[in-house]
N, C-alpha and C positions, 0 to 999 in steps of 0.2 A: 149412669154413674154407678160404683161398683159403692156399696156399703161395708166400711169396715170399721169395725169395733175393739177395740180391747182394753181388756181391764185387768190387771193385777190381781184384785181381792173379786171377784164376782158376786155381785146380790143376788141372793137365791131366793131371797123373800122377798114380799112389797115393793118389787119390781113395777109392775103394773102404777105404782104413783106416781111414777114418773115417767110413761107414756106419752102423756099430754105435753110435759117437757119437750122430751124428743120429736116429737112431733113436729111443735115449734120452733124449733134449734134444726130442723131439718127441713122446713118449709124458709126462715129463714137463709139459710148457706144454699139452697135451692137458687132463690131470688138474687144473691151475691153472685152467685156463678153463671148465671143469665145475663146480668147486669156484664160484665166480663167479659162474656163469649161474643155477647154483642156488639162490643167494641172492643175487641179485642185487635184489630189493626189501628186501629189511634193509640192503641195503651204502647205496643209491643216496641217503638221505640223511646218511652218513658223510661226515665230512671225506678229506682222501686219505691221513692216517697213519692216522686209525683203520680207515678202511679194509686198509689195508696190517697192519695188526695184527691184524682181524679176521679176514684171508684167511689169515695164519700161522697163527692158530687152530682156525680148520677145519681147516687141511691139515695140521696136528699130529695132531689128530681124527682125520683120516678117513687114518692112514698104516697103516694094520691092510686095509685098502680092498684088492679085489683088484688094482685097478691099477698100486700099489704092488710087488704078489708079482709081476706080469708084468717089470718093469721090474728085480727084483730077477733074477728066471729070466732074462731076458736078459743080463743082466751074466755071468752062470757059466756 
């Protein structure tokens, strides 16, 4: 997956605070994008709610999932 970023005003300082954010925000859309590719022949004739519904569903499911505990270890 290609990282892309941009911002307007750019924080030049104290950047670094918000690391741990990104991290998180980035291990989560990691686990969303998994969840997705995996099933992604059940979604691809979904509408775009039920799809949107069905990806809440899994990811209710699969919250017990290690990726889950990592993202939880990172928070403490």
């Amino acid at each position: 997956m290609k990282v892309v970023k941009t911002l307007k005003h750019p924080i030049t300082s104290h950047h670094h605070m918000l690391d741990a954010t990104l991290h998180v925000y980035q291990e989560a859309l990691s686990f969303l994008i998994t969840v997705i590719q995996e099933q992604f022949i059940a979604l691809e004739s979904l509408s775009t709610q039920a799809v949107v519904t069905a990806v809440e569903r899994l990811t209710h499911r699969a919250q017990s999932e290690s990726v889950l505990r990592r993202i939880r270890s990172t928070l403490l």
